[in-house]
Residue, then its C-alpha position, 0 to 999 in steps of 0.5 A: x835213314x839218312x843215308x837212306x835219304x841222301x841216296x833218294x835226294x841224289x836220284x832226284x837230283x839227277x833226275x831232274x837235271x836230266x828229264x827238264x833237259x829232255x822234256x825241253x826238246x820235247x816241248x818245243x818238238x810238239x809245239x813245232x808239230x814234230x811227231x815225238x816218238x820216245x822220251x827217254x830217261x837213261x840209256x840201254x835197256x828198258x826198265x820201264x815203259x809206257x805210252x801216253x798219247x803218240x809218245x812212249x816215255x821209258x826209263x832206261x838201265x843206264x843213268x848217263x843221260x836221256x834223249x828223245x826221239x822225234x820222227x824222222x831224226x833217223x831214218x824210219x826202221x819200218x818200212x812198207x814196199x809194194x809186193x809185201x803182203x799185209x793186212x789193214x784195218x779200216x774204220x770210216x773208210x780210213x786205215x787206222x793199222x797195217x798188220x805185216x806178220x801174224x796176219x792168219x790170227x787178225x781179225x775184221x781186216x783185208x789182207x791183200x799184195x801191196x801194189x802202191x803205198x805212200x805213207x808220208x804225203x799223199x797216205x792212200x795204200x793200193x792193195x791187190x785184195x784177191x785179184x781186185x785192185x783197191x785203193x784206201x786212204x791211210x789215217x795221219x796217225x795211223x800205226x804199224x803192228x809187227x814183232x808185237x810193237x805199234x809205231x805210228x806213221x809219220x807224214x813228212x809235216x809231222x817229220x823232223x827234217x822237214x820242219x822251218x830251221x828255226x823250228x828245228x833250231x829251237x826244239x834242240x837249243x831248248x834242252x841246254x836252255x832249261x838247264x840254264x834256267x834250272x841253274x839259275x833258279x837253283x843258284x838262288x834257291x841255294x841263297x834263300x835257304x843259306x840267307x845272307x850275312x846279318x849287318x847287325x849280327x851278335x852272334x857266330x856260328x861255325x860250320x865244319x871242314x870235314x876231318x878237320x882239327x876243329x871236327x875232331x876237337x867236337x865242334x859240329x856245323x851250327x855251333x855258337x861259339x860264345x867265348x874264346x879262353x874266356x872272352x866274349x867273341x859276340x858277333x865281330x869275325x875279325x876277332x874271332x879270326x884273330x883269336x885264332x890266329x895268335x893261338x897257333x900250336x895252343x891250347x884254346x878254350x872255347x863255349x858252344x852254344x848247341x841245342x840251349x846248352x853251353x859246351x866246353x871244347x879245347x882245339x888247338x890251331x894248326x902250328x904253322x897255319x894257325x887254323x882248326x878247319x871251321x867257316x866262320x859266319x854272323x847271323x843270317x837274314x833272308x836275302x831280298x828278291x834283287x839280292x837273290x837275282x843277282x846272286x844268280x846272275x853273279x853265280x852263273x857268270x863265275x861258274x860258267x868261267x871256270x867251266x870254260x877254263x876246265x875245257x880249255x886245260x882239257x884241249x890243252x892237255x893240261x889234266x889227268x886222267x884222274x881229273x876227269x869224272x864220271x857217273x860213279x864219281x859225280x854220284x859220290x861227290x853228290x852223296x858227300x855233298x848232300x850229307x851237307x844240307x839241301x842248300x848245298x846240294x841246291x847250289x852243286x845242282x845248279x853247277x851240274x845242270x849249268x855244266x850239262x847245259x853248256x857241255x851239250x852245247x859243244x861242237x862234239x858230235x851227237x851233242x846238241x851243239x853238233x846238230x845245230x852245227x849242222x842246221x846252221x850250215x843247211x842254213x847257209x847252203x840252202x839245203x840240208x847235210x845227206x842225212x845218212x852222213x850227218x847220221x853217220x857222224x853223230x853215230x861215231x861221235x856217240x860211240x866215242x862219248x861212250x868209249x870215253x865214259x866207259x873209260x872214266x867210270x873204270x877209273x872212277x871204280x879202281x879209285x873207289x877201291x883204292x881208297 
């Protein structure tokens, strides 16, 4: 049942980081009037699917991430052109669908030879309806029915790439933002479910190092250690420490409270380090909204700088292969870690969420950061980057993550065997 838990606790973790990611973009690509079209969790093929209003939310076969597709991001795969023979269907003198296969099997619709068609600014479709020229206007919402799929037109104020920049810059930096306030909130959400030391703590508790000499002894996290060879240790960690410390190579005598009752165990200290492998603490108090606060912002500033100096020993070559991990590695340091306590898994969250916000915000095309690489330079020149170039890049720099991650999950599966 607990592993059962953990493994569901895992899923949601990273369903978390990963859907919060996403849905800022989709948020702030709706309030910008961009028609979103997909928001997707995972990668390849679909496992789920369904369609909520103008957006198709899906779950994908691979758990490496999410995206969500705005109009006009990409070029348009369906595409009208005068000469083409189709079928609409009108309501109140509007087109609400265009058929373009199958037509013999639609009903209550005109078929006719397209002769003009403006899907993006002016919408009106000019048919050729047995020898008569007939011109409709074309609903802003109106969808494209071929191959068993709808996809619903985008006029160029409902498209991406004719948004303000700043609209734009804020619908992809609000992906990074929410994981940034996600691991904030988690940080101190960590804080609240571990406490703070008590100041005026009488007691210590202890929590494990896993295979450590004290787990194999018989203490386990949440003990109270009462006595040291006979002498009462109460709430002072400086003489529990160097009780410890004067015993290296001997036999200790220690009483656990667990559970009310009172517990023998004899450890003894490494001879030559003089530890048994336990992290020592008083009693703990809920911490105070200003000590929650600033243990987050505290936390935040000390992560980020570590995550920053492990991009820079990876620029400079300064890692293996093995240093690197990927989803089958993250997946069992998270399965090991949630084994832990909720609290732990709060703050490995909050790690995670802070990296993925900071990674995405990388130079590295098809990454956040990429796009408003290039938003910024449309700024400057006043005019946007060729779209099929921009593509383009984002397409290689997309192709080489995944070459890259497919190369660290292989690692990540030969060290699962190995060991």
């Amino acid at each position: 049942m607990q592993a059962i838990q953990n493994v569901l606790l895992t899923v949601l973790m990273f369903f978390l980081l990963v859907s919060l990611h996403e849905w800022g973009h989709y948020y702030f690509a709706r309030r910008a009037g961009i028609l979103v079209r997909e928001f997707a969790i995972g990668f390849g093929p679909k496992l789920f699917s369904i369609k909520r209003g103008e957006t198709r939310y899906t779950l994908r076969l691979l758990p490496i991430g999410g995206f969500v597709r705005m109009a006009g991001e990409d070029p348009e795969i369906i595409e009208v052109q005068p000469g083409q023979t189709l079928a609409l269907r009108v309501k109140n003198e509007v087109v609400t669908r265009l058929y373009l296969d199958r037509l013999d099997e639609r009903a209550n619709v005109i078929r006719g030879e397209v002769k003009a068609i403006d899907l993006e600014k002016d919408l009106f479709i000019t048919l050729d309806v047995d020898g008569e020229i007939e011109k409709y206007s074309v609903h802003p919402q109106a969808l494209i029915v071929a191959r068993g799929r709808d996809t619903q037109i985008a006029p160029l104020d409902r498209q991406f790439g004719h948004k303000p920049v700043s609209k734009r810059a804020l619908a992809i930096v609000a992906g990074p933002v929410m994981n940034f306030l996600l691991a904030f909130v988690l940080f101190g959400l960590a804080l609240m479910l571990q406490g703070v030391p008590s100041e005026t703590s009488s007691k210590i508790f202890v929590e494990t190092v896993p295979g450590s000499i004290a787990e194999q002894a018989g203490l386990v996290k949440g003990d109270w250690v009462k006595s040291i060879n006979g002498k009462t240790i109460g709430g002072d960690l400086n003489k529990f420490v160097e009780n410890i410390n004067a015993s290296k190579g001997k036999q200790m005598n220690l009483v656990v409270e667990r559970d009310g009752v009172e517990i023998p165990i004899q450890v003894t200290p490494d001879e030559t380090t003089g530890k048994i492998g336990v992290y020592p603490s008083g009693e703990m108090r809920n911490p105070t909204v200003s000590e929650t606060i600033g243990y987050a912002g505290i936390s935040m500033k000390e992560w980020t700088n570590r995550i920053f100096e492990g991009f820079r020993k990876l620029i400079f070559g300064q890692f293996k292969l093995d240093d690197l991990g990927g989803p089958v590695k993250t997946t069992q340091v998270t399965l090991e870690i949630a084994q832990r306590g909720i609290a732990e898994l709060s703050m490995w969250a909050a790690i995670l969420s802070l990296y993925l916000g900071i990674f995405n915000l990388l130079p590295i095309p098809a990454l956040d950061g990429s796009r408003l690489l290039f938003l910024g330079l449309e700024a400057v020149r006043g005019r946007p980057i060729d779209p099929n170039r921009e593509s383009m890049v984002h397409f290689v720099g997309f192709a080489m993550l995944m070459l890259l991650m497919i190369v660290v999950t292989y690692n990540d599966i030969v060290g699962l065997v190995r060991n």
